[in-house]
C-alpha positions as CSV (number, residue, x, y, z in Angstrom):
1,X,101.0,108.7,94.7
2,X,103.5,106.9,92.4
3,X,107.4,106.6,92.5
4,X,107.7,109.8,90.4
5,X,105.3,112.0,92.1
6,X,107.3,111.2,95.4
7,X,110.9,112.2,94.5
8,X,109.8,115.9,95.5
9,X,109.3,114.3,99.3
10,X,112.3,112.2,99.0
11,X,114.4,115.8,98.3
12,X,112.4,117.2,101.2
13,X,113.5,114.7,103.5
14,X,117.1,114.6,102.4
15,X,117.4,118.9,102.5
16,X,116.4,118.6,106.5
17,X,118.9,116.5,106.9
18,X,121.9,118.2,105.1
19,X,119.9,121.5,106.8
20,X,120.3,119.9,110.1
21,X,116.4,120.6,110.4
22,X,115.7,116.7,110.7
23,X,112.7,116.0,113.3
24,X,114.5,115.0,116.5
25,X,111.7,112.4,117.1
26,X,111.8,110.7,113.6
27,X,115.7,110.9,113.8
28,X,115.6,109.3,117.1
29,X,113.5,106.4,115.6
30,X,116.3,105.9,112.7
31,X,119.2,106.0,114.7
32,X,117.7,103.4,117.8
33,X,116.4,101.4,114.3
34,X,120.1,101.9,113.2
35,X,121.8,100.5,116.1
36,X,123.6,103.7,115.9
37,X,124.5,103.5,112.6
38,X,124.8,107.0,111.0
39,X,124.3,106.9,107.7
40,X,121.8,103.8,107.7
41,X,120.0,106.5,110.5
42,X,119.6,108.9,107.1
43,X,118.9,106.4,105.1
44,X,115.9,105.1,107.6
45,X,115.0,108.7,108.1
46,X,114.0,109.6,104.9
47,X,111.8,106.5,104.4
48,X,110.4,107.4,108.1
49,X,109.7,111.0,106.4
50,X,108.6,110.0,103.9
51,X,106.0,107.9,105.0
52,X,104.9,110.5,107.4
53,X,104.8,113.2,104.6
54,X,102.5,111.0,102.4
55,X,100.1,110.3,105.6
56,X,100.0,114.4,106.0
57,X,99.1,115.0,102.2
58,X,96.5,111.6,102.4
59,X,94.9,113.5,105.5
60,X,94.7,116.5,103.5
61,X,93.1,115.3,100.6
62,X,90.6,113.4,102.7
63,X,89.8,116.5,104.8
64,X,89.5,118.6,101.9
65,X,87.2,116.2,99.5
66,X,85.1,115.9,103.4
67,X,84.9,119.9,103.1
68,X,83.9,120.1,99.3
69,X,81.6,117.4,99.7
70,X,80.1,119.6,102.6
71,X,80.5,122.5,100.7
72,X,78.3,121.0,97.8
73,X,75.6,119.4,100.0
74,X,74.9,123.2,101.1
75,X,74.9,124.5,97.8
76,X,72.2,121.8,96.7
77,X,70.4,122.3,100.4
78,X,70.2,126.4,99.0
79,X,68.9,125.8,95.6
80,X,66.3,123.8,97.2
81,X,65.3,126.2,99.3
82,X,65.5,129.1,96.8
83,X,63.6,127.1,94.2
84,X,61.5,124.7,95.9
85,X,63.0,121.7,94.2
């Protein structure tokens, strides 16, 4: 993922915050990281979700290229045994 494609999370991570729907736990991180500090807290937070939303989406991609390569060794696995070959 480059700097563009990652602005999208970066608004994400910014909209919980101004929609007070931050995650406590990640917040709590920032603002201990922060000293207290409440806007270097949002600032930490959105790197904190950010990295956390790029994880999820890395996960995903693994787990789905995991199930398509699954999904392909069956399809070969039932041409064999339809055709012999």
């Amino acid at each position: 993922m480059n700097a563009h494609d990652d602005a999208p999370l970066y608004e994400l991570a910014a909209s919980e915050i101004a929609a007070g729907s931050a995650d406590r736990g990640i917040f709590a991180k920032a603002f201990s990281v922060a000293l207290g500090d409440e806007e270097k807290s949002r600032a930490l937070y959105i790197r904190y979700r950010v990295e956390q939303l790029k994880a999820e989406i890395a996960r995903r991609v693994q787990e789905e290229a995991r199930v398509s390569a699954g999904g392909r060794k069956a399809y070969l696995a039932e041409l064999k045994r339809r055709f012999g070959y």
